[in-house]
C-alpha positions in Angstrom: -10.8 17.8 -22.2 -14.4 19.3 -22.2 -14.9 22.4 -24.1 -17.2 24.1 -21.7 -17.8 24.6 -17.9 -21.0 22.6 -18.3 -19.2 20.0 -19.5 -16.6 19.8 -17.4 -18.8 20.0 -14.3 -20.3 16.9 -15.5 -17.4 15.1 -15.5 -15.9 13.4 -12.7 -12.5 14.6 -12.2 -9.7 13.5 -10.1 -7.1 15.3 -8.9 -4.8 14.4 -11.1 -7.0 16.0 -13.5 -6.6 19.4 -11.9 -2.6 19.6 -13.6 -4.3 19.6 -16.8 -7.5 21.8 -15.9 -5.2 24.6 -14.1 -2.4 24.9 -15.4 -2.7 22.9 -19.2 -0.2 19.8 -18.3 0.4 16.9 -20.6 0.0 12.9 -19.9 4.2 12.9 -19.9 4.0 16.1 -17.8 1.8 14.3 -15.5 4.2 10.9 -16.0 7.2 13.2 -15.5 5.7 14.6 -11.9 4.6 11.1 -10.9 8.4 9.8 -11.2 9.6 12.7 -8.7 7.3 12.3 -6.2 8.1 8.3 -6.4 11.4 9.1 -5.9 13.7 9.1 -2.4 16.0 11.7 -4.2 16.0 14.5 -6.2 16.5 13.3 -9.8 18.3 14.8 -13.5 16.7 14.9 -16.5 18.3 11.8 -17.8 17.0 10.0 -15.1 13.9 11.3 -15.4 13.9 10.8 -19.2 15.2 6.6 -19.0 11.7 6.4 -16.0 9.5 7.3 -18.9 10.9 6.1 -21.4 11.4 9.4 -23.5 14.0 11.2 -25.1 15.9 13.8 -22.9 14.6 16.8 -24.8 11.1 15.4 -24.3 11.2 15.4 -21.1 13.3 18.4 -20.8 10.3 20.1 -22.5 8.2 18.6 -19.9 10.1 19.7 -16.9 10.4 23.1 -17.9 6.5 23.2 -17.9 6.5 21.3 -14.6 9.1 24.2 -13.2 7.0 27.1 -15.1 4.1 25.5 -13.2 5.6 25.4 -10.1 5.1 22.0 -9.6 9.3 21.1 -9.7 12.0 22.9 -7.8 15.8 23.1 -9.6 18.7 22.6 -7.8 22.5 23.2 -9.1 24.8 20.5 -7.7 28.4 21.7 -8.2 31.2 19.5 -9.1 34.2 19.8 -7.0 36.6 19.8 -9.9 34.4 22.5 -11.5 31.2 22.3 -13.2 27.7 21.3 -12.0 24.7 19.8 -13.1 21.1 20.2 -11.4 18.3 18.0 -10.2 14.6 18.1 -10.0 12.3 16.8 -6.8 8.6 17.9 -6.2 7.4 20.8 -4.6 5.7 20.9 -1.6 2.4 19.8 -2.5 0.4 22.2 0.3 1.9 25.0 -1.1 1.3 23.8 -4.5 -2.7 23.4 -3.1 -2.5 27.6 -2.3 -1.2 28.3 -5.5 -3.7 26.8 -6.9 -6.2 28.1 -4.8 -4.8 31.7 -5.2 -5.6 31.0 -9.0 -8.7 29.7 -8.8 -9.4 32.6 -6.5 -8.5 34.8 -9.1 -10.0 33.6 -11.8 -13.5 33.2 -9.8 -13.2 36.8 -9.0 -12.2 37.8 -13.1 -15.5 35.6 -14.0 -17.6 37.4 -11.2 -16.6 40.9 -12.7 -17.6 39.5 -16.2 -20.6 38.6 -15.0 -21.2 42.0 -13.9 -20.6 43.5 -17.3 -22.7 41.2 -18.9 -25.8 41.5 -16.4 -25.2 45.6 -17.0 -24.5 45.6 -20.2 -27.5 44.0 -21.3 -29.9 45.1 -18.3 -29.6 48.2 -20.4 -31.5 46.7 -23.3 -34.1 45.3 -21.2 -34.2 49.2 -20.4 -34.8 50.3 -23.9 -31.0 51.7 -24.2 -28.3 50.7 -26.8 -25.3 49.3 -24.9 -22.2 50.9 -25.5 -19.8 49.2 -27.5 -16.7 47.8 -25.9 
């Protein structure tokens, strides 16, 4: 991954390569995702884990940044003798798009008000003040 915004403008991106950008996904996190959407069903972690060919606690690890991300939905499925288990599908990528949007929104508008600071704090200087020290 490029280490600065110069760099990574420079770069052509797909869109896979907005999972790792935005929200700091893996390659099995990204393998992981892929195997949902593939599926017709909604799928458990072992079948998840045999599809890439992982342990269960690896890709346990890597579903439970897919959920954090909001990427995966969880869903109990109760057994009718007692017990349950749950299964993972893929969320619904528009509104996956808007909450990605939301945080790029949000992080354009947190660089905008650094920005600021900068341009004030150091407009000062050109000014013949000392900036304040923050």
């Amino acid at each position: 991954m490029a280490n600065s915004m110069t760099e990574q403008l420079q770069q052509d991106m797909a869109c896979e390569g907005l999972l790792e950008c935005i929200h700091g996904l893996k390659q099995l996190d990204k393998e992981c995702f892929q195997v949902m959407v593939e599926s017709d069903e909604p799928l458990t972690i072992d079948e998840v884990a045999e599809q890439v060919d992982r342990e269960r606690s690896t890709a346990y690890r890597s579903i439970q940044r897919l959920l954090q991300s909001g990427f995966i939905q969880k869903e109990q499925i109760n057994y009718e003798q007692g017990g349950y288990y749950h299964v993972y599908s893929p969320t619904d990528p528009s509104q996956i798009a808007n909450d990605m949007q939301r945080m790029l929104n949000d992080w354009y508008a947190k660089m905008g008000q650094l920005i600021q600071e900068f341009e004030d704090k150091y407009e000062q200087v050109d000014n013949g003040q000392v900036p304040a020290e923050s």
